[in-house]
N, C-alpha and C positions, 0 to 999 in steps of 0.2 A: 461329329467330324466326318469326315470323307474319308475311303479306305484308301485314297491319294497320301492321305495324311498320316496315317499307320505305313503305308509305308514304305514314305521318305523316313520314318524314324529307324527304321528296321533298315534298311540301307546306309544309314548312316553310321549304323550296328557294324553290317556284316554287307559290304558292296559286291553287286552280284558279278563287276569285273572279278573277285578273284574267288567264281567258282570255278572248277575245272569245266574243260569244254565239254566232255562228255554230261556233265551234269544239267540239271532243268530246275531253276528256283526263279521265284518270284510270283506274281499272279498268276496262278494256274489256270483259276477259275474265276468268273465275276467281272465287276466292275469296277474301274479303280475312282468311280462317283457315288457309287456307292454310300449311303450314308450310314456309320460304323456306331454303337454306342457298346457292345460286348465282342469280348475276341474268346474263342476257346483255344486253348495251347493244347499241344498233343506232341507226340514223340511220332504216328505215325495216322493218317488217313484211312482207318480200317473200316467194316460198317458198321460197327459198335462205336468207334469215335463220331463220326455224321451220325448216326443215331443221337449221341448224347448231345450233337452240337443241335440240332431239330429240336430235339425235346428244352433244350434249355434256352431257345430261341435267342440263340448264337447270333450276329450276324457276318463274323467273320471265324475262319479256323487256320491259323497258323500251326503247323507242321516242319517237323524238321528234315523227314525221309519227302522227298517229294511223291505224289501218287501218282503222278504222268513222266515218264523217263523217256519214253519213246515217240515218233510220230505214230499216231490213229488214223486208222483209212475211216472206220466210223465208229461213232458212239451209238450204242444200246443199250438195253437193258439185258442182254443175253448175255453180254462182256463183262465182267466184276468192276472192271474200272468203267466202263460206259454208264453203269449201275451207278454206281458213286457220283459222277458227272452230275449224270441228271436229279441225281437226288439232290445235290448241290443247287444245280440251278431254280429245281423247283420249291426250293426252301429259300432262296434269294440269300445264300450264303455264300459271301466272296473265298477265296481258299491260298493261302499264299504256303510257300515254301521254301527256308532256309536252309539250305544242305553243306555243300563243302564249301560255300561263300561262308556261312558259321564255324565248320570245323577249324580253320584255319585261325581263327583270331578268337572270339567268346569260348567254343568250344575247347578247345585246348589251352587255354590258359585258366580254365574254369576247373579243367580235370585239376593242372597241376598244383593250384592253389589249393585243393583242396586235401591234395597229397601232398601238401607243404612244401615243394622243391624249391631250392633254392639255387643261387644263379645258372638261371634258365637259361637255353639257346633254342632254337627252333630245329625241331630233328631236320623236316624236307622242306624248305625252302621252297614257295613258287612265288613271291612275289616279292619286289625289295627294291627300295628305292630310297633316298638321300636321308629320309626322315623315320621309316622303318623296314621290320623286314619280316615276312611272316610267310609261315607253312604247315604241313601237318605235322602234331606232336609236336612233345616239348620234351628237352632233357634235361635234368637236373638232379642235386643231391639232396638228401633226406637228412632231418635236422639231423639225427642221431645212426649211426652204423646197426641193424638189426638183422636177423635170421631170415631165410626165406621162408619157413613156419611163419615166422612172427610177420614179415612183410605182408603176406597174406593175408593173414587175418586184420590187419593194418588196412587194407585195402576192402574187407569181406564189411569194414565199419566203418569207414569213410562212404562208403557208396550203398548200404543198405543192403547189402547182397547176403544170402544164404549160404549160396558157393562161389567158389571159383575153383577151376583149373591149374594145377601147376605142373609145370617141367622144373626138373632140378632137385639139388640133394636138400635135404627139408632145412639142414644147420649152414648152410655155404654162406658165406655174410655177403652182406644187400648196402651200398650205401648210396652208388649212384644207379638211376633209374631215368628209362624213356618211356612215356607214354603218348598211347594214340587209341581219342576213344572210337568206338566202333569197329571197322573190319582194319587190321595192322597188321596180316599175315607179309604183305606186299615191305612193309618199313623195316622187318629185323633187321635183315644187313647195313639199312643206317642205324639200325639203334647198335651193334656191332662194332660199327665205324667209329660211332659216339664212345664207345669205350664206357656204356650203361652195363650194370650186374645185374639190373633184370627187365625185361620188357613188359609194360600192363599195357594190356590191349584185350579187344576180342576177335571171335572166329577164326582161333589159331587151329588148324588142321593136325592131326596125327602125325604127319612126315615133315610139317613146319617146326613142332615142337620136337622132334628129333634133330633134326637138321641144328635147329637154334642151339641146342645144346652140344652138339658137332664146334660149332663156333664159340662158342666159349659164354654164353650167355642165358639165364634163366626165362623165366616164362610163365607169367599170371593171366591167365585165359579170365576175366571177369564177366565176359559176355558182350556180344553186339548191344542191349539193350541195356546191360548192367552199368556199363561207362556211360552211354548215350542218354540214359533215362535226366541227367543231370540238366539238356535244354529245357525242361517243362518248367523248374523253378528259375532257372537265369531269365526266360524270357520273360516271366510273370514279374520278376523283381525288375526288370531293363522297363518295360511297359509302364509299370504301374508306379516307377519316378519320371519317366518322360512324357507320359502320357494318360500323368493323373484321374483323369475324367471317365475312362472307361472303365466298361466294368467286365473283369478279367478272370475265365473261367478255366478248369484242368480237368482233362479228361481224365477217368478212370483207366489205365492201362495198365498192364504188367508184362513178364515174361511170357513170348508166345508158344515157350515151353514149359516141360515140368517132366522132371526126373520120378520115375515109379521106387 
């Protein structure tokens, strides 16, 4: 099939109207005649991801952080992203990119499901019209009232995680919850607003997670990566029933850190 064809589906997913303007998704790189029979998924465009996507003779790589954010006066090999580019190109791998046109609809209803929230509302709102209405994060209550210890660890199993972060007293009870995967230092004060007892998210800063706690609200730092890692399997499972025929690969990725 034509990587036209990949992705209308992907758009149909997650339409690139509602990603923020400052954002850059969709075909990055390539061509959308491309003729498509493997896609490798990834969380991000690294050289170890095009590494794997080369070697496994890829012919498409779907990402969820985009690799191009800004305009380029030129591409090289002396630049890490011009580097990438050309590897791109010269490996005749198209490169697409779902970001906050994802987080907004798959990605956060993906988190919440799988934290079992129930009746949901959309923490920030940007887009909303007569038939839906959708934004970053989701609020919602948890089947059962639990500890923020226990939340935690609630959270450390649901997502595969080793650690997480906390702000708050380890027993304080936990029953309604906002999350936002990725960076959510920017949402506390809607999750706040929301009248949530603990906020999951990542890249909560030292004077964020004080501050949160000023306000009257806890704080499960899981990681940028730890919440985020969850597009690699939504997209392989969205793919591989709409667009049975290919043949749909995962990069090897992990945390781009590590605690000594």
């Amino acid at each position: 099939m034509k990587c036209s064809e990949v992705m209308a589906k992907l758009e149909e997913l997650s339409p690139r109207s509602f990603a923020e303007s400052w954002d850059n998704v969709g075909l990055l790189v390539g061509s959308r005649d491309k003729e498509v029979e493997s896609v490798m998924i990834a969380l991000d465009a690294t050289d170890a991801v095009i590494d794997q996507a080369v070697l496994a003779g890829a012919d498409m790589l779907l990402t969820h952080h985009p690799m191009i954010f800004s305009a380029m006066k030129r591409i090289t090999a002396e630049d890490f992203t011009g580097k990438r580019i050309i590897k791109l190109i010269a490996n005749d791998i198209s490169y697409y990119a779902c970001h906050t046109n994802f987080d907004v609809m798959g990605m956060a209803d993906e988190a919440a499901d799988r934290l079992a929230l129930a009746d949901r509302t959309v923490l920030e709102t940007t887009f909303e019209d007569e038939l839906s209405k959708e934004g970053i994060g989701r609020v919602g209550i948890f089947p059962e009232e639990m500890t923020l210890r226990e939340c935690a660890a609630y959270v450390k199993e649901i997502f595969d995680l080793e650690t997480v972060r906390v702000f708050g007293e380890a027993e304080q009870k936990i029953r309604k919850a906002a999350v936002v995967p990725g960076s959510g230092k920017d949402y506390i004060s809607q999750a706040v607003r929301a009248g949530a007892d603990v906020f999951i998210s990542g890249d909560i800063g030292h004077h964020d997670g004080i501050d949160a706690l000023e306000q009257g609200i806890t704080i499960i730092d899981a990681g940028h990566y730890g919440l985020e890692q969850i597009f690699v399997p939504y997209m392989k499972e969205f793919l591989s029933r709409e667009l049975p025929q290919l043949h749909l690969l995962t990069a090897r990725q992990q945390e781009p850190f590590w605690y000594e």
